[in-house]
C-alpha positions as CSV (number, residue, x, y, z in Angstrom):
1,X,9.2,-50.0,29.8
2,X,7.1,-49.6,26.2
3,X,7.9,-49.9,23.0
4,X,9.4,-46.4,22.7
5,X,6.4,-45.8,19.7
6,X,3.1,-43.1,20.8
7,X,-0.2,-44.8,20.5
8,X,-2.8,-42.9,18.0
9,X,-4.5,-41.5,21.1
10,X,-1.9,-39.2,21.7
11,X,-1.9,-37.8,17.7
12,X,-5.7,-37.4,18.1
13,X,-5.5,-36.0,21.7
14,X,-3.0,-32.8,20.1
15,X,-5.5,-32.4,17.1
16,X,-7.7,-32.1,19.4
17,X,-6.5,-29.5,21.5
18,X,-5.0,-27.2,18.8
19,X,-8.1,-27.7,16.4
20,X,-9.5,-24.3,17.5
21,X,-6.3,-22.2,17.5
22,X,-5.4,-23.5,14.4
23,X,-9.1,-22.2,12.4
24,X,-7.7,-18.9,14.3
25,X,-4.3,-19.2,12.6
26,X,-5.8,-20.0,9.7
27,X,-8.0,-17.5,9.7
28,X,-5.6,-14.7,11.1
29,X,-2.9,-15.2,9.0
30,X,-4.4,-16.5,5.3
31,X,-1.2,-14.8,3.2
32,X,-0.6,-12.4,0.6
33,X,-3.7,-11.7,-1.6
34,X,-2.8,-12.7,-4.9
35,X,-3.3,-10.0,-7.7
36,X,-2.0,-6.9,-8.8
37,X,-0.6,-3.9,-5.8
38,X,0.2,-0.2,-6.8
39,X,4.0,0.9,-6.3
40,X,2.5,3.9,-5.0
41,X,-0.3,6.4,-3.9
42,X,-0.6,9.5,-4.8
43,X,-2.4,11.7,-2.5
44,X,-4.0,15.1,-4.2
45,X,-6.4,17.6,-2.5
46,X,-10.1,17.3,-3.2
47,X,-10.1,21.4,-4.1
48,X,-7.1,20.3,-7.2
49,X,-9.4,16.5,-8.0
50,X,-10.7,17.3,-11.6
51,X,-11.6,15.2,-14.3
52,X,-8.1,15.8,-16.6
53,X,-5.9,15.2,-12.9
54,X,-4.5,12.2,-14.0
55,X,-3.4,13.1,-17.8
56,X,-2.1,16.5,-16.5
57,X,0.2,14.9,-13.8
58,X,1.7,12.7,-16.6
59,X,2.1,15.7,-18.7
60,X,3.8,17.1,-16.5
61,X,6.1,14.2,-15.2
62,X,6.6,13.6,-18.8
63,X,8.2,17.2,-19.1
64,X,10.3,17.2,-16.6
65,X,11.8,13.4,-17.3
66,X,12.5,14.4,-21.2
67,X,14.3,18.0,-20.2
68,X,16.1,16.2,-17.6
69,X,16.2,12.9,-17.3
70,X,19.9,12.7,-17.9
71,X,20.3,13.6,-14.4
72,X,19.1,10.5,-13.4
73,X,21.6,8.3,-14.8
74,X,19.3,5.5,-15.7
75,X,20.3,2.7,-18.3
76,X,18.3,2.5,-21.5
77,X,16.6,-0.4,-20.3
78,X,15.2,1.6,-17.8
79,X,14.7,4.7,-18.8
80,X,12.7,3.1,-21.8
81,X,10.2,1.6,-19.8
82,X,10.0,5.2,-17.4
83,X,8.9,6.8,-20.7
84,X,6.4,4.1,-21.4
85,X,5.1,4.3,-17.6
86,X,4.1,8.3,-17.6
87,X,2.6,8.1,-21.2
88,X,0.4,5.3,-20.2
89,X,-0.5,4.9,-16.3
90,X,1.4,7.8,-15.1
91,X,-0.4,7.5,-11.6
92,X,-0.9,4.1,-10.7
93,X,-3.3,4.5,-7.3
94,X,-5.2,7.8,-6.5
95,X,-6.3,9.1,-3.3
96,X,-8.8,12.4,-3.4
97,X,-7.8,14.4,0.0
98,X,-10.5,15.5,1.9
99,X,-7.9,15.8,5.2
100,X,-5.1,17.2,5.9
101,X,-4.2,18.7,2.1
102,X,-7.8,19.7,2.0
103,X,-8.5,21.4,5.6
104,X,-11.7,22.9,6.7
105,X,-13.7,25.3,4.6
106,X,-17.0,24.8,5.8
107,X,-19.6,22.0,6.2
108,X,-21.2,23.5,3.0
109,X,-18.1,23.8,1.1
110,X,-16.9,19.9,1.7
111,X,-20.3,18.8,1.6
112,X,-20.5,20.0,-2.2
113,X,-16.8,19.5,-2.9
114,X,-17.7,15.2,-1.5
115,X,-20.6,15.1,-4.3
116,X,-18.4,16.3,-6.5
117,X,-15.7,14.6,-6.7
118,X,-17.9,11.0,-6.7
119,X,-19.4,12.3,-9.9
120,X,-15.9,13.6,-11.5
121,X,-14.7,10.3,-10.7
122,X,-17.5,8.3,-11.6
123,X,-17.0,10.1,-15.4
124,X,-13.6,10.0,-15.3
125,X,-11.7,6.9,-13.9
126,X,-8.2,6.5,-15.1
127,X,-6.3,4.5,-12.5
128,X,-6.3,0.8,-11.6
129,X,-6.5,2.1,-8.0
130,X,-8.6,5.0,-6.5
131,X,-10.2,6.3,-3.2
132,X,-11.0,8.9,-0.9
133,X,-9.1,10.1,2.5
134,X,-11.4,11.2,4.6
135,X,-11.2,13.1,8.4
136,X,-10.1,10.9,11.1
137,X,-12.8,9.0,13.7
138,X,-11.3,11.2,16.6
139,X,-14.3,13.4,18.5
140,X,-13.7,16.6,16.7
141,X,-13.8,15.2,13.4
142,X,-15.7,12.4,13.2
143,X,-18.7,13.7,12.2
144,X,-17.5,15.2,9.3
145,X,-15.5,13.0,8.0
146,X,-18.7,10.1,7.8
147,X,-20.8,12.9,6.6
148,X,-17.9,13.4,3.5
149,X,-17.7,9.4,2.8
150,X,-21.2,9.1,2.7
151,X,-22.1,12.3,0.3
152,X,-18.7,11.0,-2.3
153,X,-20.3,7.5,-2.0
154,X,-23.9,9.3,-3.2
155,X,-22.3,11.2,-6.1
156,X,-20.0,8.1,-7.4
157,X,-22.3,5.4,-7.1
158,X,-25.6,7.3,-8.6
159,X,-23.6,8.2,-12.2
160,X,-21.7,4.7,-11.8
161,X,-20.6,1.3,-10.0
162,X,-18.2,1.3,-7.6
163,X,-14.7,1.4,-9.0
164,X,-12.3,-1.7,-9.2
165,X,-9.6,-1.1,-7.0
166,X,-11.4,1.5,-4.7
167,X,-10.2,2.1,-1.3
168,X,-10.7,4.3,1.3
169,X,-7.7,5.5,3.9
170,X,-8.5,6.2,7.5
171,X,-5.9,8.3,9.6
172,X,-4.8,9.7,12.5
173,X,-5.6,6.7,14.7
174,X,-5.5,7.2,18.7
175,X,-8.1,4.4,20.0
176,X,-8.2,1.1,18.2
177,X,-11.8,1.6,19.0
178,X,-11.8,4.1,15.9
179,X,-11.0,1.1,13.8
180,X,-13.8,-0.9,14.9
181,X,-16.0,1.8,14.6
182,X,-14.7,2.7,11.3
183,X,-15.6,-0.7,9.9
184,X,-19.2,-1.1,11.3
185,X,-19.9,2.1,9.6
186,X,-18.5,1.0,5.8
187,X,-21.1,-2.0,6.4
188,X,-23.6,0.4,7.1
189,X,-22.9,2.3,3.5
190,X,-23.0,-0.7,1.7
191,X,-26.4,-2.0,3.2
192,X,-27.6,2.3,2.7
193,X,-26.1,1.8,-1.3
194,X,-26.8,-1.8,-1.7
195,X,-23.0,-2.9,-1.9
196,X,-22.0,-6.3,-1.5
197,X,-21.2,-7.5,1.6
198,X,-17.6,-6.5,2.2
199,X,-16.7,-4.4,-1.0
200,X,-15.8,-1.4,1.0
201,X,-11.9,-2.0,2.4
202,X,-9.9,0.5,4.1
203,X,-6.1,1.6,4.8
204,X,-5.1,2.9,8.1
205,X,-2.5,5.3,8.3
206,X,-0.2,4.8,11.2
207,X,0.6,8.1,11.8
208,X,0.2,8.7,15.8
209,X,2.5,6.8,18.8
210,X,-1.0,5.6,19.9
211,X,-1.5,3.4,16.9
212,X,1.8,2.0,17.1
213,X,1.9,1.4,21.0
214,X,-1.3,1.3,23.3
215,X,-1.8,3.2,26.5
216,X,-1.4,-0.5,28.3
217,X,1.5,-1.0,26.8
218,X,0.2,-3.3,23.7
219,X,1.0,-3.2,20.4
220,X,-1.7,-1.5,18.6
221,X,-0.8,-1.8,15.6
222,X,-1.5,-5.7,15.6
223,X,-4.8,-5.1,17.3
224,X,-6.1,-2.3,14.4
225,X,-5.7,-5.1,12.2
226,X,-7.8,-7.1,14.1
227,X,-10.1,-4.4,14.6
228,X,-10.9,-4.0,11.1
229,X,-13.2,-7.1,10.9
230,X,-11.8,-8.4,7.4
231,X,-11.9,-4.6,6.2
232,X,-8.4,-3.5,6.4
233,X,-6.3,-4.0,3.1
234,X,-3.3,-1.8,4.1
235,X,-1.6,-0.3,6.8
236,X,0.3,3.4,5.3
237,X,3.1,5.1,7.4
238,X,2.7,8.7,7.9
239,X,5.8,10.1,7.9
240,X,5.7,13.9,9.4
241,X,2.4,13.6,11.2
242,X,4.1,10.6,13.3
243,X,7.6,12.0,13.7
244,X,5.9,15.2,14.6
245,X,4.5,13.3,17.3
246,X,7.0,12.1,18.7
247,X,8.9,15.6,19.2
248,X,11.0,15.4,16.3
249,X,12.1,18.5,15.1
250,X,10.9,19.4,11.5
251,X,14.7,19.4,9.8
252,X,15.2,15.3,10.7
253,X,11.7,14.5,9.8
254,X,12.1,11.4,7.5
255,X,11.5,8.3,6.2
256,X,14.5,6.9,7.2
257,X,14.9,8.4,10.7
258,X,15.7,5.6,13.6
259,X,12.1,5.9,15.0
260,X,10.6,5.7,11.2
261,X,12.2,2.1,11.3
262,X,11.3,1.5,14.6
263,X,7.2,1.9,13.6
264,X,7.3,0.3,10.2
265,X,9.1,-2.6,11.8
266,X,6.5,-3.2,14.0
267,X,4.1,-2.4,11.1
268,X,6.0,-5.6,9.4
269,X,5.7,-7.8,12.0
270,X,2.2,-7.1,12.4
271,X,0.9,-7.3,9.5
272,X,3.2,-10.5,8.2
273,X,0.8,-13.1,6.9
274,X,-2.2,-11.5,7.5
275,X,-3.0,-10.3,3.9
276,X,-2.6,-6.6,4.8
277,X,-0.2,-4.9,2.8
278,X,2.0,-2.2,3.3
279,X,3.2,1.3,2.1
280,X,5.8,3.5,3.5
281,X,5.3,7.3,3.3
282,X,6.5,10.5,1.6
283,X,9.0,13.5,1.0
284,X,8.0,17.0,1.2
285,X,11.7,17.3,-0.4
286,X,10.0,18.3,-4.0
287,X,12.0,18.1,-7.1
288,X,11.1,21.5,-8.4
289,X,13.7,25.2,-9.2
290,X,17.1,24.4,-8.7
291,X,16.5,21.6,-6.0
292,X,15.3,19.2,-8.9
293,X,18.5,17.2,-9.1
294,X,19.4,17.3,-5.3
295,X,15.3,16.1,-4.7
296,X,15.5,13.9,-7.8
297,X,18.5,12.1,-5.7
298,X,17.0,11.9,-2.3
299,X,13.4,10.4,-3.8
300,X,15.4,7.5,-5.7
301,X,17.5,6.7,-2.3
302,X,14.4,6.3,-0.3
303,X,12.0,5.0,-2.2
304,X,15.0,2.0,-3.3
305,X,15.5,2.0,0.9
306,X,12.1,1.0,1.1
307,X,12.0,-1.5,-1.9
308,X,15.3,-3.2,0.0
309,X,13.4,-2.9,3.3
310,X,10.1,-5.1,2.1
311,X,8.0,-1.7,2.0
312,X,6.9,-2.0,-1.9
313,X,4.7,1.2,-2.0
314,X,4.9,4.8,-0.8
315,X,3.5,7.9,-1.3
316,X,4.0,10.6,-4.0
317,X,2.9,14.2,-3.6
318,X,4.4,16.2,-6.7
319,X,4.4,14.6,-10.7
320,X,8.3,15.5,-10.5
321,X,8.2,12.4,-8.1
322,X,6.7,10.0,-10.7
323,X,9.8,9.6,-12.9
324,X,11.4,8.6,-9.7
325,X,9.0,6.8,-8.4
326,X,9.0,4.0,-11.5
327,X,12.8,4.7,-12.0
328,X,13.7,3.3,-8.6
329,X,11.1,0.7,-8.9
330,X,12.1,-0.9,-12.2
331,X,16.0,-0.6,-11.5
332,X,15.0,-2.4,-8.2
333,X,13.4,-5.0,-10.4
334,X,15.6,-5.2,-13.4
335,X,18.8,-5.8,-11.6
336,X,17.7,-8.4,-9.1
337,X,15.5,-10.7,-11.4
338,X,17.9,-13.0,-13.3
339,X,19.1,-14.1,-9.8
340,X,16.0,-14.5,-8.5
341,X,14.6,-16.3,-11.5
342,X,17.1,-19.0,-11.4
343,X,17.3,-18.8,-7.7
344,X,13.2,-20.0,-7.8
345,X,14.6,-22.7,-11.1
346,X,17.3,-24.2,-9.3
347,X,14.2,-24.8,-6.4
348,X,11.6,-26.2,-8.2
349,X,13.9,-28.1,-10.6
350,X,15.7,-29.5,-7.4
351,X,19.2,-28.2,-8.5
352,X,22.2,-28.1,-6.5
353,X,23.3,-24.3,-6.7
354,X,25.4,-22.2,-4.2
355,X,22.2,-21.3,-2.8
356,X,19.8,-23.7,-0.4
357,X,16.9,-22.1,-0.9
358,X,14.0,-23.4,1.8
359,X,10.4,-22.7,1.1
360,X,9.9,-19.5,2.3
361,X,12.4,-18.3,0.4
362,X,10.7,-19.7,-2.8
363,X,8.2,-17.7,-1.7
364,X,9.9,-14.5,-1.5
365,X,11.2,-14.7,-4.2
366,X,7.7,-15.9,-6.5
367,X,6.2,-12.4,-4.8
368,X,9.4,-10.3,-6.1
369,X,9.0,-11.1,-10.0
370,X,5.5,-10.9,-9.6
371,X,5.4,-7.7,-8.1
372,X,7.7,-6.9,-11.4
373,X,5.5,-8.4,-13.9
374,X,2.7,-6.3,-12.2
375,X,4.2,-3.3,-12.2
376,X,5.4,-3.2,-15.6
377,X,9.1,-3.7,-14.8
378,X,9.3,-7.6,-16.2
379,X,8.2,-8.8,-19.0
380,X,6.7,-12.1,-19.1
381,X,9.9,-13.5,-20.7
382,X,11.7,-12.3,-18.4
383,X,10.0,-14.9,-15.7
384,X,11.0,-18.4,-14.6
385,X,7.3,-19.9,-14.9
386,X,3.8,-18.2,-16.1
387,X,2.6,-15.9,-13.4
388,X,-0.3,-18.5,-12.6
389,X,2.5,-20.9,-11.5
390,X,4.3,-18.2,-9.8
391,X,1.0,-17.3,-8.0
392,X,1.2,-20.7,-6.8
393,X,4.7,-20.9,-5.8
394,X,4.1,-17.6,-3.7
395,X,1.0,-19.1,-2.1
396,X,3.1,-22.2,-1.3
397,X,1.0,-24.3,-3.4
398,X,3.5,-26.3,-5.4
C-alpha cells in the first residue's frame, strides 16, 4: 500500500493534458467586456435618417412624458431622472434601417440613400452608439446588402473617422455559414478603408428557427458565435420575424410568448461568458391615440420582464417608447441597489449577513450597479466602491 499522497507526476501529467482546452476556455469564454452598454436600440428607416433624428425623437418623447407622464405613476426620484434622460441622450444606440423598415426601392435608390446616410452621420453624430442594419447574407439579398455596407462605409468614413460605438446588425440568419461569411467580408472593408484590424463588430439577430436550432439538430446559436471570428458583439432577438416563423399567429406574437423564452434561453446559455451581449426585442403595441396608456403599460411590463430575466437591452421603434424605456430601466435600478450594494459590502468586507453570497454572485451583482451607473440610473454615491473597483469585482479580480 502507499502513502495515500499523489506524486507531482500526476499534477504535471493533468496540466498537461488539459493545457490545450484550457487556452480554448480561455479564449472562448473571456467574460463580460467591461465599459459602457446601451439599454436599448432604436431601429429607424434609412428613408426617415436625417441629421435632426435624434433631437426630434426627444422632442417628441419629451412631449408626450410632460402631458402625460402622470399616467405612469413613477416616484419623483424617477421621474426626475426620465426628464433628464430625453433632454440629454434621448436615444442611447441608433440603428439606420436599410432592411426590413426600409424595403426595396431600387438598386439606384439605396445605393444613394447608403451614401447618404454615412455622410449625414458623419456630420451629425449624437449617440454613444450607432450603426447600420443592412440586408441579410441569404442568396436573394446578399448582394445588396454588401453593396449598401460598403457605399454607407464610403460616405461616413470620407467626411469623418469611424464612430465610437459603431456597430453593424446582421439578420435573418438561416446557415451559420452566413456568419462566417459575414465576418471575412467586414475584414475585407477595413483592409479596402484602412480600418484597424478588428474595428468593425457585428450583432446577429436571431430571428429565424434555423439560427436557434441547426438542420442536424445542433444548437446554432452557439456555433454563430463561434462563427463570427472575434466579430460578434451581440446577439438581438427578433421578435415577430421569429414567432412568425414558427407559425405563430400575429395576435400572440410577443416577447413573452413560451417559444420567445424558449430562444432567448438558449440565446443565454450560449452566449454566457463569451463577451457577447444581449438584447431582447420590440413591441409593435405603440403608445399613440387613445392606446397611449394601455401601450404605456404593456412597454413598462416587458421591458421590466426582460430587466428581471438578464436581457438588459431591447428595442424601441416609436419616441412614445423612450419615456418607458428609461422609466422601467431606472425603477429597475433604483429599487434593487441598496440591497445589492450592501449585499457586494457585506462580501468584500467578509460580513456575516443573512445572505452567503459566493463569487459569482459578487459578480452579479458588481455588473447590476454598474450597468446603473452607466446608464444614468445611479449616481456614483449611490455605489458600494468606485466603478474601477467594481469593474474588478465583476471581472473577478479582487
Amino acid at each position: 500500500m502507499g502513502d495515500g499522497r499523489l506524486t507531482e507526476d500526476v499534477y504535471t501529467a493533468a496540466d498537461a493534458r488539459l493545457a490545450e482546452a484550457d487556452a480554448r476556455v480561455a479564449a472562448t469564454y473571456p467574460g463580460e467586456p467591461p465599459g459602457r452598454r446601451p439599454v436599448h436600440t432604436v431601429y429607424v428607416p434609412a428613408s426617415q435618417y436625417r441629421t435632426r433624428l435624434v433631437a426630434d425623437w426627444g422632442k417628441q418623447a419629451m412631449r408626450v412624458f410632460v402631458e402625460r407622464g402622470d399616467l405612469l405613476g413613477l416616484s419623483p426620484d424617477v421621474a426626475e431622472r426620465v426628464h433628464a434622460k430625453l433632454l440629454t441622450e434621448p436615444i442611447e444606440d441608433l440603428r439606420i434601417d436599410f432592411e426590413d423598415g426600409y424595403g426595396n426601392p431600387g438598386d439606384a435608390e439605396e445605393d444613394a440613400a447608403a451614401l447618404d446616410a454615412g455622410r449625414v452621420l458623419a456630420t451629425t453624430g449624437g449617440t454613444p452608439f450607432v450603426g447600420i442594419r443592412f440586408k441579410s447574407f441569404e442568396a436573394a439579398t446578399r448582394r445588396r446588402g454588401i453593396r449598401t455596407l460598403d457605399l454607407f462605409l464610403s460616405g461616413l468614413l470620407e467626411n469623418g473617422p469611424l464612430p465610437t460605438g459603431f456597430v453593424v446588425t446582421l439578420p435573418k440568419v438561416t446557415a451559420v455559414d452566413q456568419v462566417s461569411v459575414a465576418a471575412d467580408v467586414l475584414a475585407q472593408l477595413e483592409v479596402a478603408y484602412g480600418l484597424a484590424d478588428g474595428v468593425l463588430r457585428f450583432e446577429v439577430q436571431i430571428e429565424t428557427a434555423q439560427s436557434i436550432l441547426a438542420a442536424d439538430g445542433t444548437v446554432a446559436v452557439a456555433r454563430i458565435i463561434q462563427a463570427a471570428q472575434g466579430r460578434c458583439s451581440g446577439l438581438h432577438y427578433g421578435t415577430y420575424d421569429y414567432s412568425a416563423g414558427l407559425g405563430i399567429s400575429a395576435a400572440y406574437q410577443s416577447m413573452d410568448h413560451p417559444a420567445a423564452d424558449f430562444a432567448k434561453h438558449l440565446m443565454q446559455a450560449a452566449a454566457a461568458g463569451t463577451g457577447v451581449r444581449l438584447s431582447d426585442g420590440s413591441t409593435n403595441r405603440l403608445p399613440v391615440g387613445d392606446d397611449l396608456p394601455g401601450a404605456w403599460a404593456e412597454h413598462l411590463r416587458l421591458v421590466r420582464r426582460s430587466l428581471e430575466n438578464g436581457f438588459y437591452q431591447g428595442w424601441d421603434l416609436h419616441p412614445h417608447q423612450l419615456p418607458t424605456r428609461f422609466a422601467a430601466t431606472y425603477a429597475f435600478y433604483r429599487e434593487g441597489f441598496p440591497t445589492a450594494a450592501a449585499r457586494l459590502r457585506d462580501y468584500a468586507s467578509h460580513t456575516s449577513s443573512g445572505v452567503l453570497d459566493e463569487p459569482a454572485t459578487a459578480e452579479a451583482l458588481a455588473h447590476y450597479l454598474l450597468g446603473g451607473y452607466h446608464c444614468g440610473a445611479l449616481e456614483p454615491s449611490d455605489l458600494p466602491f468606485d466603478p474601477a473597483t467594481l469593474d474588478r469585482y465583476a471581472r473577478r479580480l479582487v
